[in-house]
MARBA-3410 file (N, C-alpha, C, O; in Angstrom, 1 decimal):
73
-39.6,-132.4,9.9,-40.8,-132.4,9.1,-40.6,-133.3,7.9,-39.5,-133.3,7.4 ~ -41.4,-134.0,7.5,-41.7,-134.7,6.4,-42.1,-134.2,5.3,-43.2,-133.7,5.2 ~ -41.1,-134.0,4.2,-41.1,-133.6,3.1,-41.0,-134.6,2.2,-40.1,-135.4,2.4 ~ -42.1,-134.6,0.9,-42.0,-135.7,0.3,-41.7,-135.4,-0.8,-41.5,-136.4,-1.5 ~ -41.5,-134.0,-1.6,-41.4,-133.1,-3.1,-40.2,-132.1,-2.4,-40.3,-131.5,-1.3
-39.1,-132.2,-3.4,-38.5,-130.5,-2.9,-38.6,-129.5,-4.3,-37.6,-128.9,-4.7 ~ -39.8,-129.4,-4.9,-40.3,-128.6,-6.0,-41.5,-129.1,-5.9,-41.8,-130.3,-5.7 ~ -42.6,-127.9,-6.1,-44.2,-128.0,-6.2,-43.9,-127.0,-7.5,-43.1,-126.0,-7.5 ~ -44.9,-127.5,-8.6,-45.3,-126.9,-9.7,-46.7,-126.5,-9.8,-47.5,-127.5,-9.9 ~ -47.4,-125.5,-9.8,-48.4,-125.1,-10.2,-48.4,-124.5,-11.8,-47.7,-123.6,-12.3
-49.5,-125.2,-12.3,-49.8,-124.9,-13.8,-51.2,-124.4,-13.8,-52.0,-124.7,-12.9 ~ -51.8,-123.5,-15.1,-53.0,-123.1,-15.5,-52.9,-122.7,-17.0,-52.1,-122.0,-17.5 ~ -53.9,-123.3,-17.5,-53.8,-123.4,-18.9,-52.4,-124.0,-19.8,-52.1,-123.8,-21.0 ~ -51.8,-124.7,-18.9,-50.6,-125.6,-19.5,-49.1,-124.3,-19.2,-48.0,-124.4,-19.7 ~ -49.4,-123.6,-18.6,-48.6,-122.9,-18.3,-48.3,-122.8,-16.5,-49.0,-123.1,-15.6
-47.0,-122.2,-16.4,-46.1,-122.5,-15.2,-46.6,-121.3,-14.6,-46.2,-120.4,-15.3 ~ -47.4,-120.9,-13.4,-48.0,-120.1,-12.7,-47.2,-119.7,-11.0,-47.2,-118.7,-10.2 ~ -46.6,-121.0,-10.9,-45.9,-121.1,-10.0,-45.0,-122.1,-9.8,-45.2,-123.0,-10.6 ~ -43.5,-122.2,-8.7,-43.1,-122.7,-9.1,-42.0,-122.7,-7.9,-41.4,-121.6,-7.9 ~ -41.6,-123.6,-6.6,-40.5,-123.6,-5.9,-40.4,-124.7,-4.6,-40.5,-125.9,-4.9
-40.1,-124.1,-3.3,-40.0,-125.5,-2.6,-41.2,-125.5,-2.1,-41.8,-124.5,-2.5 ~ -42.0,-126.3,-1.3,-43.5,-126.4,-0.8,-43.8,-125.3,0.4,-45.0,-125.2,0.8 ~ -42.6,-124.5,0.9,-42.7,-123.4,1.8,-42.8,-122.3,0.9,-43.5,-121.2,1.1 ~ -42.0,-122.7,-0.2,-42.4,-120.8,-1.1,-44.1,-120.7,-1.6,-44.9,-119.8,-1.5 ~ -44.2,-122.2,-2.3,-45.5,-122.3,-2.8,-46.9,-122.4,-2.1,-48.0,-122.0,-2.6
-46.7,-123.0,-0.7,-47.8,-123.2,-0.1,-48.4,-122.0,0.7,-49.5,-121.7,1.1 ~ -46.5,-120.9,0.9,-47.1,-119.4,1.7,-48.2,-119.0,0.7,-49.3,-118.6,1.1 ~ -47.8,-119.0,-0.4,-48.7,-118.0,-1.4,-50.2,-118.5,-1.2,-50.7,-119.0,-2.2 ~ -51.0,-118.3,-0.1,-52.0,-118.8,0.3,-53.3,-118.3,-0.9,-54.0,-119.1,-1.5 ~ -53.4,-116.9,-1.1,-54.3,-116.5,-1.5,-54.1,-116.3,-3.3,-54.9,-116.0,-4.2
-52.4,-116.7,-3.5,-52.5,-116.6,-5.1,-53.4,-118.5,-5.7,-54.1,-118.7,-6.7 ~ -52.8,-119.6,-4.5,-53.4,-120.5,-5.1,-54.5,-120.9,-4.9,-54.9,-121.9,-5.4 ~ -55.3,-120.2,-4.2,-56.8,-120.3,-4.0,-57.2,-119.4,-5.2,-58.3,-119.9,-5.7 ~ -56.7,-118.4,-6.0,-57.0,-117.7,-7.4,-57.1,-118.5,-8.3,-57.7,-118.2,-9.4 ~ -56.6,-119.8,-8.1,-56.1,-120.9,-9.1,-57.5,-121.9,-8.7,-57.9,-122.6,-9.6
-57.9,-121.8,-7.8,-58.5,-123.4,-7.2,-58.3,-124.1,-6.5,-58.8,-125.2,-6.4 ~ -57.2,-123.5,-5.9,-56.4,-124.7,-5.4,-56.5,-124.6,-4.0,-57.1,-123.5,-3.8 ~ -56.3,-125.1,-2.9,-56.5,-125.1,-1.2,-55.0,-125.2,-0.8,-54.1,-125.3,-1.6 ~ -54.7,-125.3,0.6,-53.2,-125.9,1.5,-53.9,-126.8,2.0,-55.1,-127.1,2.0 ~ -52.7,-127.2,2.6,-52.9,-127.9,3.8,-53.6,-127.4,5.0,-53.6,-126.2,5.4
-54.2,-128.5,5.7,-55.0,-128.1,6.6,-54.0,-127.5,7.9,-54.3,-126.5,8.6 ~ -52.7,-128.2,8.0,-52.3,-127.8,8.7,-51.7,-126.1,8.6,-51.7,-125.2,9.5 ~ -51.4,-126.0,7.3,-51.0,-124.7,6.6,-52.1,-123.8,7.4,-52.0,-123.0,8.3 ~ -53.0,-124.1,6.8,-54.5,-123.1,7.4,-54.9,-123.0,9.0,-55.6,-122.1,9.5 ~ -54.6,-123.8,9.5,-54.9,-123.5,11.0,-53.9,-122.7,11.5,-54.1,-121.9,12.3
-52.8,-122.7,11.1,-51.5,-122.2,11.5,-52.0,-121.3,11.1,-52.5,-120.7,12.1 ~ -52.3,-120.5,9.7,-52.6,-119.3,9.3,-53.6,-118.4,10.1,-53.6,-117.2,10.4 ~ -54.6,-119.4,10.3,-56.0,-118.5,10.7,-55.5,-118.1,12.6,-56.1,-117.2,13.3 ~ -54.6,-118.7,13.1,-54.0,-118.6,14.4,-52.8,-117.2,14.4,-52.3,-116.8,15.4 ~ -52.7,-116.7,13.3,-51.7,-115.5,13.1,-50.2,-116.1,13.4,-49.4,-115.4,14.0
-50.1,-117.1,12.9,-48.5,-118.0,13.0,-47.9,-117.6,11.4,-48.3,-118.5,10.6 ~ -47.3,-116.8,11.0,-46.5,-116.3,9.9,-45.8,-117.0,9.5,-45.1,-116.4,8.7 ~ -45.5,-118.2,9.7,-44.3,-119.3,9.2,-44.9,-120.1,8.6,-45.7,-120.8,9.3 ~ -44.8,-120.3,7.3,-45.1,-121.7,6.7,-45.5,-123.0,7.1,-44.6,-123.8,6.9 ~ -46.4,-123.5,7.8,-46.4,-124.7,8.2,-46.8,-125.6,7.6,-48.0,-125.5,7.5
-46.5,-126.3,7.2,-47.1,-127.4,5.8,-47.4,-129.2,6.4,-47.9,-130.1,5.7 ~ -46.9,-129.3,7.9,-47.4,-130.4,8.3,-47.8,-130.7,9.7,-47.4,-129.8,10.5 ~ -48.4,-131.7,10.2,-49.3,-131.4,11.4,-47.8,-131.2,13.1,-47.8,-130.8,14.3 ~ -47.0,-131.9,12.3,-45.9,-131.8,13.6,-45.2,-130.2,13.7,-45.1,-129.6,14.8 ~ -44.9,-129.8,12.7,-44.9,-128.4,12.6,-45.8,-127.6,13.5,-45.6,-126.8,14.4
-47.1,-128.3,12.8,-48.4,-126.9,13.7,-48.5,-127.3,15.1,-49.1,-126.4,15.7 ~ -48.1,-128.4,15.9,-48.1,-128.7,16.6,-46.6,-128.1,17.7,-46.5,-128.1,18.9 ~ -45.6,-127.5,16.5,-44.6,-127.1,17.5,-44.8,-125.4,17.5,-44.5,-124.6,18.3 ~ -45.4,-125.1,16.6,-45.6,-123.4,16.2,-46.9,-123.3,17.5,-46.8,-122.3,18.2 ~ -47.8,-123.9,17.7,-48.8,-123.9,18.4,-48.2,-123.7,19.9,-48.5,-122.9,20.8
-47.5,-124.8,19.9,-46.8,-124.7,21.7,-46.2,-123.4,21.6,-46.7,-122.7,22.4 ~ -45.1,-122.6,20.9,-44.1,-121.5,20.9,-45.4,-120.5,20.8,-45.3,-119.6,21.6 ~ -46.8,-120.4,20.0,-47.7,-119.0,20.3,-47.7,-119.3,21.6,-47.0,-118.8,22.4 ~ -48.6,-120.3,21.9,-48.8,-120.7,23.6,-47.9,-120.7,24.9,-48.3,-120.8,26.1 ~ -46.4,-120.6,24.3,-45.6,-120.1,25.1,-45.3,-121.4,25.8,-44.9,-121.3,26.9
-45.4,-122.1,25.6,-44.6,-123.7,26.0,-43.5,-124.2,25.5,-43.0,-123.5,24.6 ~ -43.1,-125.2,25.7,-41.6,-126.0,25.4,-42.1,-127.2,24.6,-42.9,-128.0,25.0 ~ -41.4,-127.1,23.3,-41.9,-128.0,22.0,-41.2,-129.6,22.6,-41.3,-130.6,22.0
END
């Protein structure tokens, strides 16, 4: 997977609200939507599919998709 940050910072009101690699920060689905903030789309499809692993890019959701579906990535 293509990782282009190995730290994501979330701030509000000039303060550090969050704070780690893009798998700690992007699980926290519903603390950064409290913020305003959205995932990735691929994050979200994976999510709304009941896939519990962080998925943060479309090749990811693409191999988590084949393993629900019970195929060979």
């Amino acid at each position: 997977a293509l990782t282009l940050s190995d730290t994501v910072v979330v701030m509000d009101g000039g303060r550090v609200v969050m704070q780690g690699t893009p798998k700690e920060v992007f699980s926290n689905v519903e603390k950064l939507r409290s913020y305003g903030l959205d995932v990735p789309q691929s994050t979200e499809l994976c999510r709304n599919l009941g896939i519990k692993e962080c998925v943060l890019d479309i090749d990811e959701c693409v191999d988590e998709i084949c393993r629900l579906a019970g195929g060979a990535v």
